[in-house]
GUNUVEX-362469 format. One record per residue: residue number from 1; residue in one letter; x, y, z of N, C-alpha, C, O, CB in turn. Coordinates in Angstrom, 2 decimals, padded with zeros to 5 digits. Glycine has a CB too. Example, Ala and Ser with C-alpha at 12.3 -4.5 7.8 and 13.67 -1.06 7.14 Angstrom:
BEGIN
<num=1 | residuo=a | n_xx=013.19 | n_yy=-005.69 | n_zz=007.80 | ca_xx=012.30 | ca_yy=-004.50 | ca_zz=007.80 | c_xx=013.20 | c_yy=-003.30 | c_zz=007.80 | o_xx=014.24 | o_yy=-003.32 | o_zz=008.46 | cb_xx=011.31 | cb_yy=-004.47 | cb_zz=009.05> .
<num=2 | residuo=s | n_xx=012.85 | n_yy=-002.25 | n_zz=007.08 | ca_xx=013.67 | ca_yy=-001.06 | ca_zz=007.14 | c_xx=012.90 | c_yy=000.03 | c_zz=007.87 | o_xx=013.41 | o_yy=001.14 | o_zz=008.04 | cb_xx=014.08 | cb_yy=-000.60 | cb_zz=005.72> .
***
This chain:
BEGIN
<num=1 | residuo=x | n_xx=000.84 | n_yy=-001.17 | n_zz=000.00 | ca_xx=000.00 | ca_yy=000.00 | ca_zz=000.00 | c_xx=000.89 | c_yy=001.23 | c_zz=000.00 | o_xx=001.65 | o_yy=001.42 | o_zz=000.95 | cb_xx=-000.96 | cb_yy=000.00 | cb_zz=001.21> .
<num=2 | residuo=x | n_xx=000.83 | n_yy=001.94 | n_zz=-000.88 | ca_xx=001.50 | ca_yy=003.80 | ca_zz=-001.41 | c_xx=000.51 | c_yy=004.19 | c_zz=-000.30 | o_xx=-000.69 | o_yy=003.98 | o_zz=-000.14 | cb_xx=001.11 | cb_yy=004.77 | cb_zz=-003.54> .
<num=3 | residuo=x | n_xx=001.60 | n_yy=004.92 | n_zz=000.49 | ca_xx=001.22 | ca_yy=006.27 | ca_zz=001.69 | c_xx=000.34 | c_yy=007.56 | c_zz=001.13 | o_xx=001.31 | o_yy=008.03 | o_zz=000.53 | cb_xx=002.80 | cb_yy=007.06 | cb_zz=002.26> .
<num=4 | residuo=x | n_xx=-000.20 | n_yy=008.05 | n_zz=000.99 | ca_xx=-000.41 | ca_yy=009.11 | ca_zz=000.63 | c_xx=000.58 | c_yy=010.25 | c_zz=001.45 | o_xx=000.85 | o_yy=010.23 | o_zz=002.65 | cb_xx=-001.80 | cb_yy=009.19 | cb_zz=000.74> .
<num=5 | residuo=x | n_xx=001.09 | n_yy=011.39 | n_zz=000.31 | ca_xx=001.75 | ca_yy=012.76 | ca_zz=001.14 | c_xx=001.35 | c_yy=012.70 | c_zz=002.32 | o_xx=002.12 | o_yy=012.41 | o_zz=003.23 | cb_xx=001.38 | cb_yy=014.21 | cb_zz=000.68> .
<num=6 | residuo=x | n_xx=000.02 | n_yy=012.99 | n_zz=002.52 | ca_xx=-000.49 | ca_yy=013.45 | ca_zz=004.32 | c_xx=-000.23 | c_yy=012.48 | c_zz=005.51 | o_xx=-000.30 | o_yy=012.73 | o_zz=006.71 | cb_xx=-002.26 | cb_yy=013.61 | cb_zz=004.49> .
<num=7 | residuo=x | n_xx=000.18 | n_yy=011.04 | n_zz=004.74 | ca_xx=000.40 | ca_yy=010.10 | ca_zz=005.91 | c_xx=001.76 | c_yy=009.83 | c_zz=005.80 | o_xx=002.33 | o_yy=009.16 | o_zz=004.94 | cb_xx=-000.45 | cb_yy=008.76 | cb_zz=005.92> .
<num=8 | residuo=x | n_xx=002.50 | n_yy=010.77 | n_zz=007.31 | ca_xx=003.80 | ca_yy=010.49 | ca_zz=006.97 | c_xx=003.96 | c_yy=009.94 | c_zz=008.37 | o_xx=003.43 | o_yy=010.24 | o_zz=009.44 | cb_xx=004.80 | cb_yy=011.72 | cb_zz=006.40> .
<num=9 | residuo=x | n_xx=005.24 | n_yy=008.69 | n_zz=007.89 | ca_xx=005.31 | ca_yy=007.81 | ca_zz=008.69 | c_xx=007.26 | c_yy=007.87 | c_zz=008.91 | o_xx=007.98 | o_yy=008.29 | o_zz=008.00 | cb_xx=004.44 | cb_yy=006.37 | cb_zz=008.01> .
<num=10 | residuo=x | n_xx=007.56 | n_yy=007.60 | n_zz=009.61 | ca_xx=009.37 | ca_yy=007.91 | ca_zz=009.62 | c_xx=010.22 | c_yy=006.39 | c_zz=010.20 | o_xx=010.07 | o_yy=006.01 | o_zz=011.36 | cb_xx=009.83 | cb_yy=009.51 | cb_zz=011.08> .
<num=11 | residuo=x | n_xx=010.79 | n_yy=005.89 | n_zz=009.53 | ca_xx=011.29 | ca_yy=004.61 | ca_zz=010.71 | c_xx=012.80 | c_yy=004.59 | c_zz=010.59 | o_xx=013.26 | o_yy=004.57 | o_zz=009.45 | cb_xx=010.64 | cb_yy=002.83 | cb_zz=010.32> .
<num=12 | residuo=x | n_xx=013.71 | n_yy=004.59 | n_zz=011.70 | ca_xx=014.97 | ca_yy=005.10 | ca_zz=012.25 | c_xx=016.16 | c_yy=003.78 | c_zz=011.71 | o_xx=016.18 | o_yy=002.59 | o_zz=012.02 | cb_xx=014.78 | cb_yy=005.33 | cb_zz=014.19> .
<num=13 | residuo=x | n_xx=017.07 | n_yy=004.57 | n_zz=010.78 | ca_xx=017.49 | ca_yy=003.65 | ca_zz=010.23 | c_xx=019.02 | c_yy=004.39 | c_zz=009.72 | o_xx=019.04 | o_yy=005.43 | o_zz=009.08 | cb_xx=016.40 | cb_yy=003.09 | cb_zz=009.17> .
<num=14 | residuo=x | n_xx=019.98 | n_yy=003.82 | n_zz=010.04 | ca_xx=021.76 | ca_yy=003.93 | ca_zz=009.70 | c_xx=021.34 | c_yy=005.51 | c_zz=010.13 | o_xx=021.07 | o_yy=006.27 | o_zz=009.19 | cb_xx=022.65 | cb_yy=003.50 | cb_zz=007.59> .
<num=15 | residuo=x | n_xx=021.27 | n_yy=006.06 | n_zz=011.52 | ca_xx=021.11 | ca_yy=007.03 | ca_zz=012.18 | c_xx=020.47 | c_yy=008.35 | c_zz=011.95 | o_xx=020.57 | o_yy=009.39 | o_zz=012.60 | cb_xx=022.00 | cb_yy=007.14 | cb_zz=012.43> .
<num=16 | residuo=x | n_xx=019.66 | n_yy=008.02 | n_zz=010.72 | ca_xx=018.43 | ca_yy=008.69 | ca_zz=010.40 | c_xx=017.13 | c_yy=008.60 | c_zz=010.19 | o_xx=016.77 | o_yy=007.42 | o_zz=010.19 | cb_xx=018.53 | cb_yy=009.02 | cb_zz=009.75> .
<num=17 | residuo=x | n_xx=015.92 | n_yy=009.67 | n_zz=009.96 | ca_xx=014.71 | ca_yy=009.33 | ca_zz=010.27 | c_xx=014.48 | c_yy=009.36 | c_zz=008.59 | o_xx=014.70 | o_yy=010.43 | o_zz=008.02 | cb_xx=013.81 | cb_yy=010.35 | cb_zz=011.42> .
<num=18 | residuo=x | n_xx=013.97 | n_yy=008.01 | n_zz=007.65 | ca_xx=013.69 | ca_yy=008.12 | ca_zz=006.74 | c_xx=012.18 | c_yy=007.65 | c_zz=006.42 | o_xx=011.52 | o_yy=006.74 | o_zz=006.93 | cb_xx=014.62 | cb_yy=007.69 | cb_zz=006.21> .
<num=19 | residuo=x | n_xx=011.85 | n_yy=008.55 | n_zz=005.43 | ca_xx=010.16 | ca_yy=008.23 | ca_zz=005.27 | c_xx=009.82 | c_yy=007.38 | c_zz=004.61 | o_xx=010.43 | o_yy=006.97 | o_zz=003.62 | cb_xx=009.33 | cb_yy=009.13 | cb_zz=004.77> .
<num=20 | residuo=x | n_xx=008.78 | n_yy=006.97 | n_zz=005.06 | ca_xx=008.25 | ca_yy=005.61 | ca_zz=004.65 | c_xx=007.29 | c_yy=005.97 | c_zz=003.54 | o_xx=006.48 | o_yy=006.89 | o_zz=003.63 | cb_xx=007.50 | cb_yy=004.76 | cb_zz=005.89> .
<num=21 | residuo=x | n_xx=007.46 | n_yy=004.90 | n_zz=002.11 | ca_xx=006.35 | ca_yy=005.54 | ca_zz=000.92 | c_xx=005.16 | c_yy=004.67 | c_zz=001.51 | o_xx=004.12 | o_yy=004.94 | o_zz=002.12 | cb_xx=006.75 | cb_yy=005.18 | cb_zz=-001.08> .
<num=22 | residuo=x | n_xx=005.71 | n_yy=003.61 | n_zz=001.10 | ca_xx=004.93 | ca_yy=002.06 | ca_zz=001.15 | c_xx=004.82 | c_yy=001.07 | c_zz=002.46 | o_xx=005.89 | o_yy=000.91 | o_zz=003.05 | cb_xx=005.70 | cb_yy=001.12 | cb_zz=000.13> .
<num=23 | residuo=x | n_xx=003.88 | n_yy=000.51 | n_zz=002.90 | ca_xx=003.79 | ca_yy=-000.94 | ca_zz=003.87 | c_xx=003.38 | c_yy=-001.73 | c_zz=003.19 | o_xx=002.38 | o_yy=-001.34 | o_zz=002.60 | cb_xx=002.95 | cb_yy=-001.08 | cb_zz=005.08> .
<num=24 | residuo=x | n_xx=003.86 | n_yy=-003.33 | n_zz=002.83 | ca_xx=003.53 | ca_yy=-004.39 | ca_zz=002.55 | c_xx=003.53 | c_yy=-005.36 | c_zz=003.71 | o_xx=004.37 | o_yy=-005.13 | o_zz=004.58 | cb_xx=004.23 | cb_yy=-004.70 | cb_zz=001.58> .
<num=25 | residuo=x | n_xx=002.55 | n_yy=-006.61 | n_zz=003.91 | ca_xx=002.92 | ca_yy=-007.86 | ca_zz=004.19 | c_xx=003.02 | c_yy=-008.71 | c_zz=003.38 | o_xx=002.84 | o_yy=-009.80 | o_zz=003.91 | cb_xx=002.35 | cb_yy=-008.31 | cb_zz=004.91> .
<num=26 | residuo=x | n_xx=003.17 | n_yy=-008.77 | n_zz=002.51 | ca_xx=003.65 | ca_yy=-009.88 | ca_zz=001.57 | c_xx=004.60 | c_yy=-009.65 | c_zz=000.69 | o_xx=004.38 | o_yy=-008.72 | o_zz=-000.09 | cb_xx=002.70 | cb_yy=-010.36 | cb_zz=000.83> .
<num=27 | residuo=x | n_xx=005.95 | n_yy=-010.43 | n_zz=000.54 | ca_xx=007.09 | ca_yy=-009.90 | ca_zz=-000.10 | c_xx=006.73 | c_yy=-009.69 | c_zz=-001.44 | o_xx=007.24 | o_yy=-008.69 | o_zz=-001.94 | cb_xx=008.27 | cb_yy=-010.73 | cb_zz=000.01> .
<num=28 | residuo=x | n_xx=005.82 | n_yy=-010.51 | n_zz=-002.32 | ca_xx=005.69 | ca_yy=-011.22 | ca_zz=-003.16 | c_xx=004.60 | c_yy=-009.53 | c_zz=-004.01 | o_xx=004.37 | o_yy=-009.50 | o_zz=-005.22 | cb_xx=005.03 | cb_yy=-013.01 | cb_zz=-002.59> .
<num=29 | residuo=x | n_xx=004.20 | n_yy=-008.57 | n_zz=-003.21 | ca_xx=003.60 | ca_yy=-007.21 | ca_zz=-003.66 | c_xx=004.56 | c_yy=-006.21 | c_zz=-003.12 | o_xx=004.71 | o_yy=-005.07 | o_zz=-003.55 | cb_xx=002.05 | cb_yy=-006.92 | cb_zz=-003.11> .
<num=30 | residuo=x | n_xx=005.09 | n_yy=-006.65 | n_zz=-002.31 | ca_xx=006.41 | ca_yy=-005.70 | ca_zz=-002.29 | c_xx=007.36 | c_yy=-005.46 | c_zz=-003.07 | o_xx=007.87 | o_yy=-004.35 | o_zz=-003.21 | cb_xx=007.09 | cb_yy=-005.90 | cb_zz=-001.51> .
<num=31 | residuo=x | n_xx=007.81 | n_yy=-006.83 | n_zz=-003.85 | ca_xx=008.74 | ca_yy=-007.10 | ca_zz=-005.34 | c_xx=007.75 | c_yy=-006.52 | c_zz=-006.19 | o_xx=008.28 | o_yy=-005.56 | o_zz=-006.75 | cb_xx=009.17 | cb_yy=-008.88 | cb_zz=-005.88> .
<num=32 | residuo=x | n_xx=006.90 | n_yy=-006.62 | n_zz=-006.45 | ca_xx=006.31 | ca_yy=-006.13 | ca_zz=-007.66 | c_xx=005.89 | c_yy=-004.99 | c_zz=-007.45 | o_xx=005.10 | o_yy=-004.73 | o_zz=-008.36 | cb_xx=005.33 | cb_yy=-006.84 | cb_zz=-008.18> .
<num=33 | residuo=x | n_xx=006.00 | n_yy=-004.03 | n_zz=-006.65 | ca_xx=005.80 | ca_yy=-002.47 | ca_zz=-006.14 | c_xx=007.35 | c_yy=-001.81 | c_zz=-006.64 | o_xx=007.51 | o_yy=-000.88 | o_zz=-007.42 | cb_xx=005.50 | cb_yy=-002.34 | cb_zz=-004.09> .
<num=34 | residuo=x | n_xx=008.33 | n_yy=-002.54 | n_zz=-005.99 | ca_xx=009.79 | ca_yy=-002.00 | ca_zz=-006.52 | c_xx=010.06 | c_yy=-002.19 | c_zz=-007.52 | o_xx=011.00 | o_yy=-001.46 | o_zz=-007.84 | cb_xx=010.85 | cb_yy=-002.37 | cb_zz=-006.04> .
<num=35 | residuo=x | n_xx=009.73 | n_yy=-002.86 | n_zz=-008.35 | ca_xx=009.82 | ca_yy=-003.38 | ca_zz=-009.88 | c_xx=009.31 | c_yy=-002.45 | c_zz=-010.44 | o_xx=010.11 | o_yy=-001.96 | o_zz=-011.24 | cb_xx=009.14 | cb_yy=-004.67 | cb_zz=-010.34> .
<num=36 | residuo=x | n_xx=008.06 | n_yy=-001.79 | n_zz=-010.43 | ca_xx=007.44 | ca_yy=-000.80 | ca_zz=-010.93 | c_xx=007.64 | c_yy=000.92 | c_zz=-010.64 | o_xx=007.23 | o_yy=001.96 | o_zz=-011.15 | cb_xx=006.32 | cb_yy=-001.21 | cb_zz=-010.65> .
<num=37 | residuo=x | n_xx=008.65 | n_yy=000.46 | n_zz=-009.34 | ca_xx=009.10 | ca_yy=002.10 | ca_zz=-008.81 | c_xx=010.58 | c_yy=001.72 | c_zz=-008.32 | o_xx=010.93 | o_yy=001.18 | o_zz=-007.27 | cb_xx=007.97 | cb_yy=002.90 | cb_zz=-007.26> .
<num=38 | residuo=x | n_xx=011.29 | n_yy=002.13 | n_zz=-009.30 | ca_xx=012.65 | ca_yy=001.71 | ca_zz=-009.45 | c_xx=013.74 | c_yy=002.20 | c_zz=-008.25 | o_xx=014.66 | o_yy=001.54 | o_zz=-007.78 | cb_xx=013.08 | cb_yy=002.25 | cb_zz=-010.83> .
<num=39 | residuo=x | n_xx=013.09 | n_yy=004.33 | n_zz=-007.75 | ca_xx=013.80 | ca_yy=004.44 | ca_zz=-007.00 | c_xx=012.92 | c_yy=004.16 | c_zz=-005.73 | o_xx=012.45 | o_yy=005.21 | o_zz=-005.29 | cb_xx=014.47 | cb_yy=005.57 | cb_zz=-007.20> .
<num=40 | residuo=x | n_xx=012.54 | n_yy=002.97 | n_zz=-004.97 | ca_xx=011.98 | ca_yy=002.15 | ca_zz=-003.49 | c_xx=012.65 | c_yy=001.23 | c_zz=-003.38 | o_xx=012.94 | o_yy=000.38 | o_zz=-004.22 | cb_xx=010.56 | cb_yy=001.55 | cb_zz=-003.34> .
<num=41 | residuo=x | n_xx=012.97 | n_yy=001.34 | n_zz=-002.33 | ca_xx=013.70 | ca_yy=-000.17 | ca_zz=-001.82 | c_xx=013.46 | c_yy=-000.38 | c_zz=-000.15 | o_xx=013.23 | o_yy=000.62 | o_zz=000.52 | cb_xx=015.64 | cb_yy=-000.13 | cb_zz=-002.12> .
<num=42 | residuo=x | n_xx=013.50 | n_yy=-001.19 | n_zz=000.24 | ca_xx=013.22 | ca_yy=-001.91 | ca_zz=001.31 | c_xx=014.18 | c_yy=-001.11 | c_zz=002.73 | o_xx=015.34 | o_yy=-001.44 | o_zz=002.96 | cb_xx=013.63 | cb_yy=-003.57 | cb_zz=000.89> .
<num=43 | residuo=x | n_xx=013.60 | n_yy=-000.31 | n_zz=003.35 | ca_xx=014.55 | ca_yy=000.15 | ca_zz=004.00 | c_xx=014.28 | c_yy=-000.61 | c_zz=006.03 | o_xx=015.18 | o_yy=-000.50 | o_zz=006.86 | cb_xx=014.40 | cb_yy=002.04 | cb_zz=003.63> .
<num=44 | residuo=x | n_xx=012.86 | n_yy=-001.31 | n_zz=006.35 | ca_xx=013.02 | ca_yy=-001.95 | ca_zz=007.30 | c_xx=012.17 | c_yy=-003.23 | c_zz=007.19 | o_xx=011.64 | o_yy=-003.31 | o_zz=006.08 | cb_xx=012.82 | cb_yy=-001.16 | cb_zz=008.34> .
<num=45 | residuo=x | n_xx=011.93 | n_yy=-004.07 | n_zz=007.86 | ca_xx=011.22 | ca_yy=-005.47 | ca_zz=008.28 | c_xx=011.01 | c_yy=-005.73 | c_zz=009.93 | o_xx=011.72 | o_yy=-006.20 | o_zz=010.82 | cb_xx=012.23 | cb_yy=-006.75 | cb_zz=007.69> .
<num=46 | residuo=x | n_xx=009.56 | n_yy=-005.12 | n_zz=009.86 | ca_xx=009.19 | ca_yy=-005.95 | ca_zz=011.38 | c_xx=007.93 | c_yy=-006.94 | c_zz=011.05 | o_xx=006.75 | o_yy=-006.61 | o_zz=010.93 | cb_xx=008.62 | cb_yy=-004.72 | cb_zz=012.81> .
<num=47 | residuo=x | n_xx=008.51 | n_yy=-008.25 | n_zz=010.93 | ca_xx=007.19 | ca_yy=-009.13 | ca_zz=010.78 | c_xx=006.00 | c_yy=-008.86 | c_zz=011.22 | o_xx=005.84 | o_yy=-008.89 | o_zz=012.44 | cb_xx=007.30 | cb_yy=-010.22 | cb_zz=011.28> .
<num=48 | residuo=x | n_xx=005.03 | n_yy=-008.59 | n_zz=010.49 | ca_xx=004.51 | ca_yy=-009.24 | ca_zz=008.88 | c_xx=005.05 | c_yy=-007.50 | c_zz=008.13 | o_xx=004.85 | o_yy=-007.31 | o_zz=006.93 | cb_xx=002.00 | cb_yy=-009.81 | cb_zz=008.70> .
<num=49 | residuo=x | n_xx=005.51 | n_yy=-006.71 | n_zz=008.73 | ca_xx=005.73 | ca_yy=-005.00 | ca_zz=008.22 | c_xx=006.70 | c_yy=-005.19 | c_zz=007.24 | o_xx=007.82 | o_yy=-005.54 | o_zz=007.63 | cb_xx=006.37 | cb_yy=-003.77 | cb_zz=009.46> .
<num=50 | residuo=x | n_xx=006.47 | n_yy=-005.00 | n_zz=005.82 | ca_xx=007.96 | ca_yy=-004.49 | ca_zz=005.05 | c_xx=007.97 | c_yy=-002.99 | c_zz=004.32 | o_xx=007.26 | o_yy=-002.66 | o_zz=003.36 | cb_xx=008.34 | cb_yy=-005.64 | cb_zz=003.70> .
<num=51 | residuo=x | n_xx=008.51 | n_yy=-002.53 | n_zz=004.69 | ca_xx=008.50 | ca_yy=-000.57 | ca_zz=005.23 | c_xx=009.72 | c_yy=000.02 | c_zz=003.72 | o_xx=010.89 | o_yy=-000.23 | o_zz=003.47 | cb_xx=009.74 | cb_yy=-000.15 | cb_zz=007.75> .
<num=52 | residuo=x | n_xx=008.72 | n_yy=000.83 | n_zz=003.08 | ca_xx=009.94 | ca_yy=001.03 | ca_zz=001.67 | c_xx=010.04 | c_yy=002.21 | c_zz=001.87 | o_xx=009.18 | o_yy=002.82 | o_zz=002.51 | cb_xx=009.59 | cb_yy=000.74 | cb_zz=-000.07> .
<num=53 | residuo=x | n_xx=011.29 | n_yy=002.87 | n_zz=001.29 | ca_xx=011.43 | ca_yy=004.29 | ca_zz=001.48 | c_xx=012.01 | c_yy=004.33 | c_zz=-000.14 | o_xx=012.22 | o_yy=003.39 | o_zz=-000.90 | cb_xx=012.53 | cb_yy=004.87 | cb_zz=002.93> .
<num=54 | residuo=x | n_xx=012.19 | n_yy=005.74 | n_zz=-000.35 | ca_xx=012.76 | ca_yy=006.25 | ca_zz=-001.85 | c_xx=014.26 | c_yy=005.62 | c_zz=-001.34 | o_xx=014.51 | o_yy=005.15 | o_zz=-000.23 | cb_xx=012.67 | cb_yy=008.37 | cb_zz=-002.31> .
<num=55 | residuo=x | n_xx=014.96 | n_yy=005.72 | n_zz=-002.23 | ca_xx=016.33 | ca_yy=005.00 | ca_zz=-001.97 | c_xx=017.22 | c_yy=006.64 | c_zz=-002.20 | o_xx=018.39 | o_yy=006.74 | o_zz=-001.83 | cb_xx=016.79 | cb_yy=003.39 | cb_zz=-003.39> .
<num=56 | residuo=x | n_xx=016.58 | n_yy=007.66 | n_zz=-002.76 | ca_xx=017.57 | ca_yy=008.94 | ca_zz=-002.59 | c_xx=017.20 | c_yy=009.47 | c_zz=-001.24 | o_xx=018.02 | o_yy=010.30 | o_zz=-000.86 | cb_xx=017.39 | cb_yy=010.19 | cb_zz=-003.80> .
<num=57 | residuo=x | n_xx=016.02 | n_yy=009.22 | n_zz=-000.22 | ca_xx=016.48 | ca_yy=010.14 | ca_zz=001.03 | c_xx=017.25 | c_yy=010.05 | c_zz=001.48 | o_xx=017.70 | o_yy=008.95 | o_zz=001.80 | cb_xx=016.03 | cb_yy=010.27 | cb_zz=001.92> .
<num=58 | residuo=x | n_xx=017.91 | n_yy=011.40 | n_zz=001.81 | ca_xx=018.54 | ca_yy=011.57 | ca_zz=002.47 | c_xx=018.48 | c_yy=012.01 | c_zz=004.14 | o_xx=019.36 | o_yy=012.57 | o_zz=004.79 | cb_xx=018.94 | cb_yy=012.07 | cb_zz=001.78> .
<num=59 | residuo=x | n_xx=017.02 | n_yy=011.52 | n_zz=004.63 | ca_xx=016.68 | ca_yy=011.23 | ca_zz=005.86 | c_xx=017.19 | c_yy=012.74 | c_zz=006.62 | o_xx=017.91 | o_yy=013.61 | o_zz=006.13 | cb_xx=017.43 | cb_yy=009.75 | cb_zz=006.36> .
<num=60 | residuo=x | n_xx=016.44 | n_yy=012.72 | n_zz=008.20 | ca_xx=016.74 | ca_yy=013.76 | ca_zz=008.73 | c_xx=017.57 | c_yy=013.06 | c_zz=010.06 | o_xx=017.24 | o_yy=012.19 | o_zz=010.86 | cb_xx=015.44 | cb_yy=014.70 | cb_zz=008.93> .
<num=61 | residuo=x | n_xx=018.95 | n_yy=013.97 | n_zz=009.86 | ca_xx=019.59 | ca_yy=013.61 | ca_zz=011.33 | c_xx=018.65 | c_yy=013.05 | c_zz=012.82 | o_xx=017.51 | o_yy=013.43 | o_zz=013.12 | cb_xx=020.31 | cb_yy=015.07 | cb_zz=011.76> .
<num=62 | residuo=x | n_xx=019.44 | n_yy=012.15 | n_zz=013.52 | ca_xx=018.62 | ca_yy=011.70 | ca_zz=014.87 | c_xx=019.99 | c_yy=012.04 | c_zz=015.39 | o_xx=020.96 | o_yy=011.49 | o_zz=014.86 | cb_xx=017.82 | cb_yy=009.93 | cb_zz=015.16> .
<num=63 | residuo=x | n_xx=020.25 | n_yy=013.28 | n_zz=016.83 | ca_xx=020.90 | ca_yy=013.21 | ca_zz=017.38 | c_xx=020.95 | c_yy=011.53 | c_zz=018.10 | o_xx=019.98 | o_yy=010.80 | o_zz=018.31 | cb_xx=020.74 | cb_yy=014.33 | cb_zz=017.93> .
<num=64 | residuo=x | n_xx=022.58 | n_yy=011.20 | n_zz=018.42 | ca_xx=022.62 | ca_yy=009.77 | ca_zz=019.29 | c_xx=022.58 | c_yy=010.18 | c_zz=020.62 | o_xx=023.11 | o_yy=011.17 | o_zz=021.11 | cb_xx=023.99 | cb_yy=008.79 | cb_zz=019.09> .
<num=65 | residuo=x | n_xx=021.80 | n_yy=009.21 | n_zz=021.24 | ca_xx=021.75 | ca_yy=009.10 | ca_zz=022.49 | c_xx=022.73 | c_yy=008.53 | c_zz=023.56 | o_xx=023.51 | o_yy=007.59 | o_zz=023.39 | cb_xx=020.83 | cb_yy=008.60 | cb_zz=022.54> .
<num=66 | residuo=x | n_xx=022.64 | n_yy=008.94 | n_zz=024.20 | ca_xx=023.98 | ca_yy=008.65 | ca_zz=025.59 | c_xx=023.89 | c_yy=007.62 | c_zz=025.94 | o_xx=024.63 | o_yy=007.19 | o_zz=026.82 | cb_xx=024.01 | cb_yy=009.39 | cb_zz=027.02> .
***
């Protein structure tokens, strides 16, 4: 499922907050979502969640925590 603009979702990843386009549970519409949108790729997995982001964000800094 494509996010719409207004539903923005962020999930914390190689120390930035990058946006989420897409949620799939099934890999099998997730491959065929990236196939058809060349720049998405898979940026997390929390079973059954597979979470795509554009592959050019460049995400917003997360200060690290102590």
């Amino acid at each position: 499922m494509k996010l719409k603009p207004e539903q923005q979702l962020y999930v914390r990843s190689m120390g930035k907050a990058l946006r989420v386009t897409a949620i799939f549970t099934v890999d099998s519409e997730a491959n065929a979502y990236m196939e058809r949108n060349k720049d998405e790729g898979v940026v997390a997995e929390f079973a059954p969640f597979i979470l795509i982001a554009n592959i050019y964000d460049c995400g917003i800094d997360i200060p690290r925590s102590m």
